[in-house]
Backbone as CSV, one residue per row, in Angstrom:
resi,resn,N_x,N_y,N_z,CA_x,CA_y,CA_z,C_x,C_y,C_z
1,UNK,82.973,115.799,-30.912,81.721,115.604,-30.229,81.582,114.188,-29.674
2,UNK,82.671,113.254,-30.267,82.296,111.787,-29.662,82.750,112.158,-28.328
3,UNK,83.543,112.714,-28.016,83.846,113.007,-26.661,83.286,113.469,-25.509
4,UNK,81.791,113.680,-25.786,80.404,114.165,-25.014,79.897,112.630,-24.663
5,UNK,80.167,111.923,-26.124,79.346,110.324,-25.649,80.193,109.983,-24.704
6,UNK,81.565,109.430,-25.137,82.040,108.892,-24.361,82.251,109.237,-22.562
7,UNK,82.280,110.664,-22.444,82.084,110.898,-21.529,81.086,110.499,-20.770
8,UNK,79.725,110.776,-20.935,78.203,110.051,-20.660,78.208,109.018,-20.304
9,UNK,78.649,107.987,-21.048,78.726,106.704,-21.128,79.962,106.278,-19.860
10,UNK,80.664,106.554,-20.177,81.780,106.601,-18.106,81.083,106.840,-17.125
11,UNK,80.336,108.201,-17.540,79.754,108.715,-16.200,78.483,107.747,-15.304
12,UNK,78.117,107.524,-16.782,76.479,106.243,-16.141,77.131,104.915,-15.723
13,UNK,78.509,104.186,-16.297,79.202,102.931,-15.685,79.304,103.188,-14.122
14,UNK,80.080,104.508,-14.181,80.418,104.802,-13.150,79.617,105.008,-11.557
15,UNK,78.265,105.537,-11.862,77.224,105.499,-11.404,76.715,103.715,-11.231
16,UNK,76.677,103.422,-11.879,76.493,101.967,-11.496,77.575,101.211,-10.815
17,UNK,78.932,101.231,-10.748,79.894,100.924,-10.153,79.500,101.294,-8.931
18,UNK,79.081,102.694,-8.799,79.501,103.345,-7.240,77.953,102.750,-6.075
19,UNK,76.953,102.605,-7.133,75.997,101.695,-6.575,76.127,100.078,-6.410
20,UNK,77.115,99.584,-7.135,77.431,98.522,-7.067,77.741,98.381,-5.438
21,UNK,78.945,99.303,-5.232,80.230,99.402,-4.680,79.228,99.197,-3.237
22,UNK,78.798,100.676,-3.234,77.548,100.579,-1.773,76.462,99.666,-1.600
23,UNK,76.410,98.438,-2.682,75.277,97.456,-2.113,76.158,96.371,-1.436
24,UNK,77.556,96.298,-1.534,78.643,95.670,-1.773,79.716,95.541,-0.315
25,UNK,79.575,97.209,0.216,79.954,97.586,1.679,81.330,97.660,1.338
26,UNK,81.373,98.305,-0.243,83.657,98.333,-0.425,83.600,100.038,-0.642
27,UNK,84.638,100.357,0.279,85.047,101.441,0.844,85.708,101.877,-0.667
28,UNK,86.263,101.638,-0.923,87.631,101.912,-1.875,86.773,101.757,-3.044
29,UNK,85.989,100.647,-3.651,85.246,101.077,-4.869,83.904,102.195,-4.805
30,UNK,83.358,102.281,-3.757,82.716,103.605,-3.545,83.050,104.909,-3.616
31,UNK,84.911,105.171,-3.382,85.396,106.043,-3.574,85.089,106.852,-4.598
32,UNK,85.854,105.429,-5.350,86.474,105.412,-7.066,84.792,105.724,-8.039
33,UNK,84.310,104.938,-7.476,82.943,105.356,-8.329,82.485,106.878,-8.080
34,UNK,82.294,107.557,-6.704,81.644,108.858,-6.882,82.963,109.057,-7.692
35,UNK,84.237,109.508,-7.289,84.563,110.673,-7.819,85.102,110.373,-9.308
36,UNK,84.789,109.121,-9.939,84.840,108.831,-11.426,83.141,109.984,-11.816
37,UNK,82.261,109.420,-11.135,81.091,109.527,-12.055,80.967,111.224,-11.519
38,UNK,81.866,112.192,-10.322,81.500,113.289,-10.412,82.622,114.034,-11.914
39,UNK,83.288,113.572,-11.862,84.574,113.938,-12.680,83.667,113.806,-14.008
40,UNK,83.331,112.513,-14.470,83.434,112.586,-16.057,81.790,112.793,-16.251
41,UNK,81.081,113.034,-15.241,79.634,113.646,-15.677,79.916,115.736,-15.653
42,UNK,81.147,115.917,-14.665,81.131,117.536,-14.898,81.943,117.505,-15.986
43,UNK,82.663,116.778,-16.693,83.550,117.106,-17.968,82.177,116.739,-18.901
44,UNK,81.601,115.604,-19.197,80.626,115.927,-20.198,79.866,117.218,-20.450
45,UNK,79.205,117.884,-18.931,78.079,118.814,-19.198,79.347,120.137,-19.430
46,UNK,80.400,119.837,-18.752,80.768,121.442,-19.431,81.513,121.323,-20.865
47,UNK,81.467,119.575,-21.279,81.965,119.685,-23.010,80.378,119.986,-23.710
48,UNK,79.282,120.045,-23.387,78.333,120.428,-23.576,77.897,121.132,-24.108
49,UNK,78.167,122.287,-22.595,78.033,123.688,-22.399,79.064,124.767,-23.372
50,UNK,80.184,123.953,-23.599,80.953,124.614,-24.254,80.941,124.170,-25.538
51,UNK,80.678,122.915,-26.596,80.764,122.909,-27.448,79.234,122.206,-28.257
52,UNK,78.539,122.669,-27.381,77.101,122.063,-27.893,76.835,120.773,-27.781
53,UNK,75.296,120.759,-28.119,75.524,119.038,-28.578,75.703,118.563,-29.510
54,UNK,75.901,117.019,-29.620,76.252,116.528,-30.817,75.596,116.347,-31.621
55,UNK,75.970,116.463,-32.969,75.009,116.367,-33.961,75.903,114.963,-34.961
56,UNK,74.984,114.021,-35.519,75.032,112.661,-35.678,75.174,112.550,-37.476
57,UNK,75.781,113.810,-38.211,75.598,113.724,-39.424,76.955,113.878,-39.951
């Protein structure tokens, strides 16, 4: 289940990278940011969907 956080946690860097990237006017880190933060935000929700959420005990 840490593997739901960690995922999350990429996905929101990544999201900030890719806003970075576009306040920034860089082609190549705008790339890298959407398709980081589409990649590891659809692997979180379908580690999710498939193995629930995490439970912290």
């Amino acid at each position: 289940m840490g593997t739901v956080i960690i995922f999350s946690l990429v996905s929101i860097l990544s999201l900030i990278g890719f806003i970075t990237a576009a306040k920034n006017k860089n082609i190549l880190g705008f790339i890298f940011g959407i398709i980081s933060f589409a990649l590891f935000g659809w692997f979180a929700i379908m580690t999710v969907i498939h193995s629930g959420y995490p439970t912290f005990t």
